[in-house]
C-alpha positions in Angstrom: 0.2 78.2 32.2 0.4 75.5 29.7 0.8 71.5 30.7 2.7 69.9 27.6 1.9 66.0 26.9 5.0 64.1 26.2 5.5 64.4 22.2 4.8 61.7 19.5 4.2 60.8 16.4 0.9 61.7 14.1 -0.6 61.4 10.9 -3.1 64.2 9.7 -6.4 63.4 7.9 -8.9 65.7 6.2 -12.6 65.4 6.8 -12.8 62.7 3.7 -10.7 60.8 6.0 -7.9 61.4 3.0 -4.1 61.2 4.5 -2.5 64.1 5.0 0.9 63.5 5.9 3.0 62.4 9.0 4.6 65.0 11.5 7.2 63.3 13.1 6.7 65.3 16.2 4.2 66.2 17.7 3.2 68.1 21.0 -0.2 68.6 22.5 -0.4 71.7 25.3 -3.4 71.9 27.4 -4.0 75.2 29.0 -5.0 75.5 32.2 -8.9 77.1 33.0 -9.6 76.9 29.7 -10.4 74.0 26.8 -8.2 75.6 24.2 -5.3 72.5 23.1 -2.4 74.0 21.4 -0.9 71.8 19.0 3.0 71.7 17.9 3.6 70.5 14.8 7.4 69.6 13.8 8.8 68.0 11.3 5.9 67.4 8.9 6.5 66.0 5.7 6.4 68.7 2.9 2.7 67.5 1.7 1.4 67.9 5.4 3.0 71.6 5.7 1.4 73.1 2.5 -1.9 71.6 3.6 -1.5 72.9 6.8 -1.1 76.1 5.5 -4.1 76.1 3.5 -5.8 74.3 6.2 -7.7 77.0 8.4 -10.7 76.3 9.8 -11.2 73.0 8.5 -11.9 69.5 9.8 -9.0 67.5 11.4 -8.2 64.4 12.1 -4.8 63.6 14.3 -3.6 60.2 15.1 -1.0 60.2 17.4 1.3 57.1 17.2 1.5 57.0 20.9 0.7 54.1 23.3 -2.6 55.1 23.8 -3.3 55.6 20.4 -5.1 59.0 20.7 -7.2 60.9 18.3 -8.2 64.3 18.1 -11.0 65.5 16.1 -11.4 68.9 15.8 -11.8 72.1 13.6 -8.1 73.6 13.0 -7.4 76.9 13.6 -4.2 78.7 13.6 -5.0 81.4 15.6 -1.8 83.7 13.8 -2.5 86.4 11.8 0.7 85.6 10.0 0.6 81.6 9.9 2.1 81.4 6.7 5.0 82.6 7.9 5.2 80.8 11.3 4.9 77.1 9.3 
C-alpha cells in the first residue's frame, strides 16, 4: 500500500543544477515498509518530458512549489522496462 502526498507543483534540475522544466503536477507516493518514493509526473512541459526520457539513472533535483517548499535529491530511476512508452 502506497500513501499519496497531496500534489503540487515542481521544477526539475540536473546535477549541474541546469533547469529542466516545470511539471505542473506533481505527486509523491511513499510506500509503506519500504523507502522506495514513487514519483508522478504530469503535465511536464515538452523540454522536461524528453529529458525525462533520457534521464535514467541520473542525478535529480525536484523542487516542489508547495508550502513547505520541499526538495528531493535523488538518483532517478524509472523502474519500466518500457518507459519510453509510459511518458
Amino acid at each position: 500500500m502506497s500513501v499519496a502526498v497531496e500534489p503540487c507543483g515542481a521544477r526539475f534540475f540536473d546535477k549541474g543544477r541546469q533547469d529542466l522544466g516545470r511539471a505542473v503536477r506533481l505527486t509523491t507516493r511513499h510506500r509503506s515498509g519500504s523507502t522506495l518514493t514513487v514519483f508522478d509526473v504530469a503535465g511536464a512541459e515538452p523540454a522536461l518530458a524528453r529529458a525525462l526520457v533520457l534521464f535514467d539513472r541520473g542525478r535529480l533535483r525536484i523542487h516542489c512549489e508547495d508550502a513547505a517548499r520541499t526538495c528531493y535529491v535523488f538518483r532517478w530511476a524509472s523502474g519500466y522496462e518500457s518507459g519510453i512508452r509510459l511518458r
